[in-house]
C-alpha positions as CSV (number, residue, x, y, z in Angstrom):
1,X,37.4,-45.6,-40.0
2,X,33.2,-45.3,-39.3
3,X,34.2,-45.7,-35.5
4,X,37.3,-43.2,-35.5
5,X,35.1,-40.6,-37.3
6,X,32.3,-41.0,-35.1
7,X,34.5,-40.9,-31.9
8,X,36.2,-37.8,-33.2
9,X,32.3,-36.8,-34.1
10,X,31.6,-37.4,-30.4
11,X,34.2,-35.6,-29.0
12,X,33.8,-32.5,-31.4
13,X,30.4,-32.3,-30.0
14,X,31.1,-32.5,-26.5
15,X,33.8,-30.1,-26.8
16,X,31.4,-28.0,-28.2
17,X,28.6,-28.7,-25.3
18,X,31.6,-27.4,-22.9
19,X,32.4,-24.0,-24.5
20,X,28.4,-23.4,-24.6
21,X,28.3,-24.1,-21.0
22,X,31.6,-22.0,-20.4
23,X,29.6,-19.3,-22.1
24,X,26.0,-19.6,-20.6
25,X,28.2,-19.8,-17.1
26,X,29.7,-16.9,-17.9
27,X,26.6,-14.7,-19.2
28,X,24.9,-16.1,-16.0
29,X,27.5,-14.9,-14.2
30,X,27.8,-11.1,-15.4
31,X,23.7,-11.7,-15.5
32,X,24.3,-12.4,-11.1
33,X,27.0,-9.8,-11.2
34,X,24.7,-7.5,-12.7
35,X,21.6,-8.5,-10.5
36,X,23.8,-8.0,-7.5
37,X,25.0,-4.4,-8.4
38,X,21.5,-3.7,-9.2
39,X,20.0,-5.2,-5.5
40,X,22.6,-3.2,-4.1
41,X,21.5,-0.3,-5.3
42,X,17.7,-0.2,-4.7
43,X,18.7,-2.5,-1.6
44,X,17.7,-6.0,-2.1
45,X,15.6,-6.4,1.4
46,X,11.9,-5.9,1.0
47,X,12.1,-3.3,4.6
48,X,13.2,-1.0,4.3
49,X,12.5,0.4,1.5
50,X,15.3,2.5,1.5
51,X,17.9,2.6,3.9
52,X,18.5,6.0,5.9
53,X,21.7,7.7,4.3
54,X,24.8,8.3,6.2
55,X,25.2,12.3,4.3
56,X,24.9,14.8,7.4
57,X,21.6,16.5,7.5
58,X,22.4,20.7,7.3
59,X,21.9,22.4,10.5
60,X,18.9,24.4,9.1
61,X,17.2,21.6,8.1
62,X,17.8,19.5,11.2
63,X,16.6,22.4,13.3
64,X,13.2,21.7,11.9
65,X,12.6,18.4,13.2
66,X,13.6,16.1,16.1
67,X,14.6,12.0,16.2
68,X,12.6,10.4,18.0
69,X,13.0,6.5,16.4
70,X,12.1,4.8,20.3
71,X,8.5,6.5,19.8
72,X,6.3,3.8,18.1
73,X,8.4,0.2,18.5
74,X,7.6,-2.1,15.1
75,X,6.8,-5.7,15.7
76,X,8.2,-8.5,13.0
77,X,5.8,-10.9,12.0
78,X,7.9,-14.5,11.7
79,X,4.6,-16.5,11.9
80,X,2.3,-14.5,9.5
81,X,2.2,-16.4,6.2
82,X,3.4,-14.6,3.6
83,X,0.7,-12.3,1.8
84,X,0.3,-13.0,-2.2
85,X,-0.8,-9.3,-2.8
86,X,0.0,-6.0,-1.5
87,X,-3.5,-5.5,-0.1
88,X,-4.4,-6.8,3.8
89,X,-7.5,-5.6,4.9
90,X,-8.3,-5.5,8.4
91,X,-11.3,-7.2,10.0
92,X,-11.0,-5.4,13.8
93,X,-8.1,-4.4,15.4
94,X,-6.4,-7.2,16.0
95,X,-7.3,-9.8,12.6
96,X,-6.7,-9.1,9.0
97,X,-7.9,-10.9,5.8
98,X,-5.6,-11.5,2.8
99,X,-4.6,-13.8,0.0
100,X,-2.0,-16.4,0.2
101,X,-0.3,-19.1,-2.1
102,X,1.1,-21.0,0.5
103,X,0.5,-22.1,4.1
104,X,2.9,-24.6,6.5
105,X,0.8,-27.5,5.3
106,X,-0.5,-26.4,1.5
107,X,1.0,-24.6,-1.3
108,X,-1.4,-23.8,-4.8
109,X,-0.7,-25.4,-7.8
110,X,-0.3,-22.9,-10.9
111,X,-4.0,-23.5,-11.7
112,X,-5.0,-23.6,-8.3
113,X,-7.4,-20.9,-6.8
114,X,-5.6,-18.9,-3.7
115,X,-6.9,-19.2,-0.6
116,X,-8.1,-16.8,1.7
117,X,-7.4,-17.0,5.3
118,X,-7.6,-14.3,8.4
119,X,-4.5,-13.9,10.6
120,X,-5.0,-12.7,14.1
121,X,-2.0,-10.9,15.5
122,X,-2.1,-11.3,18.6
123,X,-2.9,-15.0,19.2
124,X,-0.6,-15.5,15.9
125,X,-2.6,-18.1,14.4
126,X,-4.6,-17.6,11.2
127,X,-7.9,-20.1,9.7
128,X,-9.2,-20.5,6.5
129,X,-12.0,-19.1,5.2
130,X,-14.1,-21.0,2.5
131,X,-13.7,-18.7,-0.4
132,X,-10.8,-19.1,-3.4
133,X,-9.5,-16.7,-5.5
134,X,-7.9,-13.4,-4.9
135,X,-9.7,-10.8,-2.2
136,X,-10.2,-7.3,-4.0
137,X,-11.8,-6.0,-1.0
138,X,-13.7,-5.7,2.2
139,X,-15.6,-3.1,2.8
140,X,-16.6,-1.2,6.3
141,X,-19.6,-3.3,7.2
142,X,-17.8,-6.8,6.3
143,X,-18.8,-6.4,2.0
144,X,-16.7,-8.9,0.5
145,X,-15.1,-9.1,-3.3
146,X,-13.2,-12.0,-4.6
147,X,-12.0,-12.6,-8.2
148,X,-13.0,-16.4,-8.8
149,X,-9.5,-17.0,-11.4
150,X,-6.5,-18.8,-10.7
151,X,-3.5,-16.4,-11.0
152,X,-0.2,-17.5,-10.5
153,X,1.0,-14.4,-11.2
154,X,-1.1,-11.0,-10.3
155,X,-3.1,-9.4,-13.4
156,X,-2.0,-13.1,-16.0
157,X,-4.0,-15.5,-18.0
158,X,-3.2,-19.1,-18.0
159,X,-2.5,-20.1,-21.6
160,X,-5.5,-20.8,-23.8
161,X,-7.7,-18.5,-21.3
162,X,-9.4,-15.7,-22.5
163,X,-9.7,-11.9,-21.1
164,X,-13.5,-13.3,-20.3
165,X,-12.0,-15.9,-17.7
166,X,-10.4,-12.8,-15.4
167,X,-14.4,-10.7,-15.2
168,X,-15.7,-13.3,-12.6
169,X,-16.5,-12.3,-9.2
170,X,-17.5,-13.6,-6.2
171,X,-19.5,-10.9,-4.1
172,X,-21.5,-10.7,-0.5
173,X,-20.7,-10.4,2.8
174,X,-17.8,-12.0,4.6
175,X,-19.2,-15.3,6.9
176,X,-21.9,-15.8,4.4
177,X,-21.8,-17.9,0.7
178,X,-21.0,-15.4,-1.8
179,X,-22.5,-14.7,-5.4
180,X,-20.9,-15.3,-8.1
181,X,-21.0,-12.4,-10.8
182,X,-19.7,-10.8,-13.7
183,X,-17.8,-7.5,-14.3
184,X,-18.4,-5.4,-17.5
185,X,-15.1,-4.8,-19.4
186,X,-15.9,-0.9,-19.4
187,X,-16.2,-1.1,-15.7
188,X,-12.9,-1.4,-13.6
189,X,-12.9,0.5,-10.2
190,X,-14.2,-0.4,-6.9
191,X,-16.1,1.3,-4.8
192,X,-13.6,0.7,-1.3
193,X,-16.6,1.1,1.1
194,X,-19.4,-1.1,-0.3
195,X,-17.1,-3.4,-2.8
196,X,-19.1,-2.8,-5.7
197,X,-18.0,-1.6,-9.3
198,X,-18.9,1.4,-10.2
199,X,-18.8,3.6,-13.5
200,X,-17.9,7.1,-13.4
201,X,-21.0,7.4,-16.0
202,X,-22.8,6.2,-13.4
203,X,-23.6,10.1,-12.0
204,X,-23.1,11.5,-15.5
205,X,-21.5,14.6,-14.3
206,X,-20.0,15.5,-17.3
207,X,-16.6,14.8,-19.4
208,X,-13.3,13.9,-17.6
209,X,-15.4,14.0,-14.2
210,X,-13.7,11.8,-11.5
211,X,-16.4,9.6,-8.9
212,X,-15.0,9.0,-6.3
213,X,-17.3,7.1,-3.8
214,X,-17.9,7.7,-0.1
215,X,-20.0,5.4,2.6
216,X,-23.2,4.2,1.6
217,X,-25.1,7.5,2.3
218,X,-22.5,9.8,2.7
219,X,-22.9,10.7,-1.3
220,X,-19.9,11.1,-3.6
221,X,-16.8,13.2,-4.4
222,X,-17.1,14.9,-8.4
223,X,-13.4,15.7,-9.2
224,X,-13.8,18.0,-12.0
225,X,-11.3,18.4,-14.7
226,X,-10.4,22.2,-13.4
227,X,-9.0,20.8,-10.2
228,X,-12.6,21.7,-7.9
229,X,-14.0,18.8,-6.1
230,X,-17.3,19.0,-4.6
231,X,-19.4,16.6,-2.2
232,X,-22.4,15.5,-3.7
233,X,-25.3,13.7,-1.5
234,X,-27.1,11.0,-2.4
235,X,-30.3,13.0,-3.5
236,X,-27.5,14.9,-6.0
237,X,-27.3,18.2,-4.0
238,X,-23.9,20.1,-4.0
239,X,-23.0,20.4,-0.1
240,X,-19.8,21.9,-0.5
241,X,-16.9,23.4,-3.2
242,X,-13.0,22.9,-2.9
243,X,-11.1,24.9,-5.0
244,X,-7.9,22.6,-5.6
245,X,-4.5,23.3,-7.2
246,X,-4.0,20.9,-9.3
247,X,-0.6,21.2,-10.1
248,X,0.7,20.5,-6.7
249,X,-0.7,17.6,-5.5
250,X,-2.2,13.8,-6.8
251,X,-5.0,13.4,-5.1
252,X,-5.8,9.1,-4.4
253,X,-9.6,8.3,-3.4
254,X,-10.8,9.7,0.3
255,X,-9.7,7.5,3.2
256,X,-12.2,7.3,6.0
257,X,-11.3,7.1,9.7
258,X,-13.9,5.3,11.6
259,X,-12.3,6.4,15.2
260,X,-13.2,10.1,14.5
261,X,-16.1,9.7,11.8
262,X,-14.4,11.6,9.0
263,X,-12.4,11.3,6.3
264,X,-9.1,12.8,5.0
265,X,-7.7,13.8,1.2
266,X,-4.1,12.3,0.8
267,X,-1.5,14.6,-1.4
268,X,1.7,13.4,-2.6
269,X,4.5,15.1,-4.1
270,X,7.6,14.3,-5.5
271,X,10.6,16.7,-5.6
272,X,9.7,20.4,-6.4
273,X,7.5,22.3,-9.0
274,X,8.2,25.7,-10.3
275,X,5.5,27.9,-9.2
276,X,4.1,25.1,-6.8
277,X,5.3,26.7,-3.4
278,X,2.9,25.1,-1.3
279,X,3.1,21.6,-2.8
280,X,1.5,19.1,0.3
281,X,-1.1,22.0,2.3
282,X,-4.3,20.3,0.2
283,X,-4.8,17.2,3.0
284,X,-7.9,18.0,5.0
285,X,-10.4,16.7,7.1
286,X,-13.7,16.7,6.2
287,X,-17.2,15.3,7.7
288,X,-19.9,14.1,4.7
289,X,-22.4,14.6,7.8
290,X,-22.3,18.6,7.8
291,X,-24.3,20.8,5.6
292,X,-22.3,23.7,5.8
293,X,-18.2,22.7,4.6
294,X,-16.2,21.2,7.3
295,X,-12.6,21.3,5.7
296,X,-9.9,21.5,7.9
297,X,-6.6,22.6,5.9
298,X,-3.5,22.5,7.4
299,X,-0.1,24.4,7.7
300,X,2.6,21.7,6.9
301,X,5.7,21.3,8.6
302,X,8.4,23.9,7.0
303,X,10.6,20.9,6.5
304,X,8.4,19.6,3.4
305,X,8.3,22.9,1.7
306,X,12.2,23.1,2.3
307,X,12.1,19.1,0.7
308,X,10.1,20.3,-2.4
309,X,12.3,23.4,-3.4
310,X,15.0,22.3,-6.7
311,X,18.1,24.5,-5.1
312,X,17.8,21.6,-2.6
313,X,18.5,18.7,-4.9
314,X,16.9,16.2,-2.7
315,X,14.3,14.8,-5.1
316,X,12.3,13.6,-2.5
317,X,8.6,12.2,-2.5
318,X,6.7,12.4,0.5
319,X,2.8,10.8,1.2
320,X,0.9,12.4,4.3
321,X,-1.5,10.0,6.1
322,X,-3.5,10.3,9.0
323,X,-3.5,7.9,12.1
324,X,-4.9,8.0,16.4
325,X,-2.2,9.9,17.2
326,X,-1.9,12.3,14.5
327,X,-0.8,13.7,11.0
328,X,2.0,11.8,9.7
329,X,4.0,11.9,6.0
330,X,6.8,9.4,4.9
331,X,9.7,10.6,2.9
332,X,11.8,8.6,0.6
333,X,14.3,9.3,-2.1
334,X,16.2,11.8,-0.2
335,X,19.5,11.6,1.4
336,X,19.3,11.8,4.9
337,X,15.9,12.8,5.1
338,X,14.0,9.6,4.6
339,X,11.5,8.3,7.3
340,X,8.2,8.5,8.9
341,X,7.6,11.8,10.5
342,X,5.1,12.4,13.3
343,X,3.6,15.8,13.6
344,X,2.9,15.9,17.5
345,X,0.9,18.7,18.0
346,X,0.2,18.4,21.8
347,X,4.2,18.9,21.7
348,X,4.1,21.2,19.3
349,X,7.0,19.5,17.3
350,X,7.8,17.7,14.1
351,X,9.1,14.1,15.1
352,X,10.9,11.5,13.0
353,X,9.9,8.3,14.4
354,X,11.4,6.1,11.6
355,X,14.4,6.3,9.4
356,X,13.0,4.5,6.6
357,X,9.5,5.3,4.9
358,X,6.7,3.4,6.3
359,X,3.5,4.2,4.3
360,X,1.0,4.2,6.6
361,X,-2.0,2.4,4.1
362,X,-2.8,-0.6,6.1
363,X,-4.4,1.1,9.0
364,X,-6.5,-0.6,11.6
365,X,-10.5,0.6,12.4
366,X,-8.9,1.9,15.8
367,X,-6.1,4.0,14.4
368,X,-3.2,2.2,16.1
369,X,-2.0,0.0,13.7
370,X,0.0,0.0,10.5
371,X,0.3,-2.8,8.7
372,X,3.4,-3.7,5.7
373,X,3.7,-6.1,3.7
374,X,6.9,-7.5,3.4
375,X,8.6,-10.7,4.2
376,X,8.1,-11.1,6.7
377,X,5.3,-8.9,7.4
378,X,5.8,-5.9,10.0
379,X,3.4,-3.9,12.4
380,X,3.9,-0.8,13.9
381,X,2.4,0.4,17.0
382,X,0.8,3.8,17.3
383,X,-0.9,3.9,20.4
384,X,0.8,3.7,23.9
385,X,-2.6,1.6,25.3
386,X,-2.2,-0.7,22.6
387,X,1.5,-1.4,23.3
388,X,1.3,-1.9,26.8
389,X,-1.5,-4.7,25.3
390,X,0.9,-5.9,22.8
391,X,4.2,-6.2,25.1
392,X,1.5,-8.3,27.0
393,X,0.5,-10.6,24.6
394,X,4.2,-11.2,23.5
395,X,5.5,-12.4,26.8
396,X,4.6,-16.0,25.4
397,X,4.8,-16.5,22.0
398,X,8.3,-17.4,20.5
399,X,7.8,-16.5,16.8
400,X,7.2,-12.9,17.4
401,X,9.9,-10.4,17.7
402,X,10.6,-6.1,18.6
403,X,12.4,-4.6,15.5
């Protein structure tokens, strides 16, 4: 009787085991299901990041641009190990420096400090450099930061580690030992030229001021509450006033351009803003060398103030950059419309040279190059000298390939 109850016992239980596996194959099936319904929507492939829609472009808005997708030919990088964080910072024109969590013949542990290595794309090989951790940033004359933390996972603590364990820094100047150091908790931004911390206290120019840092003796930008921004030497003397609206436009920290020795405001918009007709005219050029203001505004393309107004129901973003050949702005969220456009002004003609966004953030010193970080990672060439170069350098390697 012991052994028939038990058996029975035994098979109760199993029969049990098999409907909870029925069931947790079924919830992980509506769980793929669900996952695959939601890929397809916001498109599972890391590039592009949204595919070009098929809905016809209206004649009056097509009449405002032309295709031109042969312009500026993208390169796949199969050999490139895969970056860890979005950041790739460029070393010269042709190398980069990021953070990776695996290589061909290493991969980190989960308490295991990164390593950093810098790829050169046109040999396609890559070394190691002797610093762990994560790179934060490389500045214009080779300043070097690296947090010294294992993180398996970007902006995470391992268990029992404290908030302490994450304010560690190494610091100095890449080819050279580094200094370790420690960040204050108040302080959390980075000065993108010298790779420093910095406080916006640091210039006390009053409540809900915004510092924004330039090159070492180029001074500062005050963003003031009011939307005016002003360029501020080093010896605290107001060079210049903007007056800025606001309500149009985010404005992200200068971006210098060291192959015309000035520096550009980036505005972003997304869809339209009642009363905000002009939404993406606030991206200039400016020089921090000039006494007098040397501000450079632009009339944008028509075909961003027709993206921005509601009777259009576009919802579309758009970021302008500046590269060698030019103004450019990517455009995403809007059907038909997405891409990189070109603004060639020796043609006199808006361009769009990608269907897909491409945000041009990853540019090289010289201009021509846009890095992306996907997987695998993809260049885009900007200048014709530099693909004629490029084309060159390809005719051997076989782990290289034209999009």
């Amino acid at each position: 009787m012991a052994a028939e109850h038990c058996n029975r016992r035994t098979a109760n239980v199993e029969a049990l085991w098999q409907r909870i596996r029925r069931k947790l194959a079924t919830i992980g099936m509506h769980a793929t299901l669900l996952c695959l319904a939601l890929c397809a929507a916001v498109t599972c492939h890391a590039w592009p990041t949204s595919q070009a829609s098929e809905r016809p472009i209206l004649p009056e808005l097509q009449e405002l641009f032309e295709e031109a997708v042969d312009t500026f030919p993208i390169m796949t990088l199969h050999g490139m190990p895969q970056p860890r964080l979005r950041e790739i910072y460029w070393v010269d024109n042709h190398r980069v420096i990021y953070t990776v969590r695996k290589l061909p013949d290493w991969e980190a542990r989960s308490d295991e400090r990164s390593k950093i290595i810098i790829y050169d794309i046109d040999a396609q090989t890559y070394e190691e450099t002797p610093y762990r951790g994560d790179l934060w940033c490389l500045g214009l004359e080779g300043q070097i930061l690296v947090q010294d933390y294992a993180l398996p996972y970007f902006f995470t603590i391992q268990p029992g580690d404290t908030a302490e364990d994450t304010r560690h820094f190494l610091s100095g100047t890449l080819g050279h030992p580094l200094t370790r150091i420690e960040r204050t908790p108040e302080i959390r931004q980075v000065d993108p030229f010298s790779c420093r911390f910095y406080n916006n206290a640091d210039h006390n120019f009053g409540k809900g001021h915004m510092l924004h840092p330039l090159r070492p003796g180029d001074g500062v930008l005050d963003e003031a509450p009011g939307g005016d921004i002003r360029l501020v030497s080093p010896e605290e003397n107001t060079k210049w006033v903007l007056k800025i609206d606001q309500s149009c436009n985010f404005l992200p920290g200068p971006v210098y351009m060291p192959w015309i020795n000035r520096y550009y405001i980036r505005s972003t918009w997304l869809g339209g803003k009642p009363g905000c007709k002009y939404a993406d005219r606030n991206t200039w050029l400016f020089s921090a060398e000039q006494i007098q203001i040397q501000i450079q505004t632009l009339t944008m393309p028509r075909l961003l103030d027709e993206l921005q107004k509601p009777v259009r129901g576009l919802g579309s973003q758009s970021t302008t950059y500046w590269a060698k050949p030019g103004m450019f702005f990517s455009v995403r969220y809007s059907n038909g419309l997405n891409g990189l456009y070109w603004v060639d002004e020796k043609a006199g003609k808006l361009k769009r040279v990608l269907k897909q966004p491409w945000d041009l953030d990853q540019i090289s010193p010289d201009g021509c190059r846009s890095l992306i970080n996907t997987n695998p990672p993809r260049l885009i060439e900007l200048c014709k000298e530099q693909m004629q170069w490029t084309m060159r350098s390809l005719q051997k390697p076989k782990h290289l390939a034209w999009q």
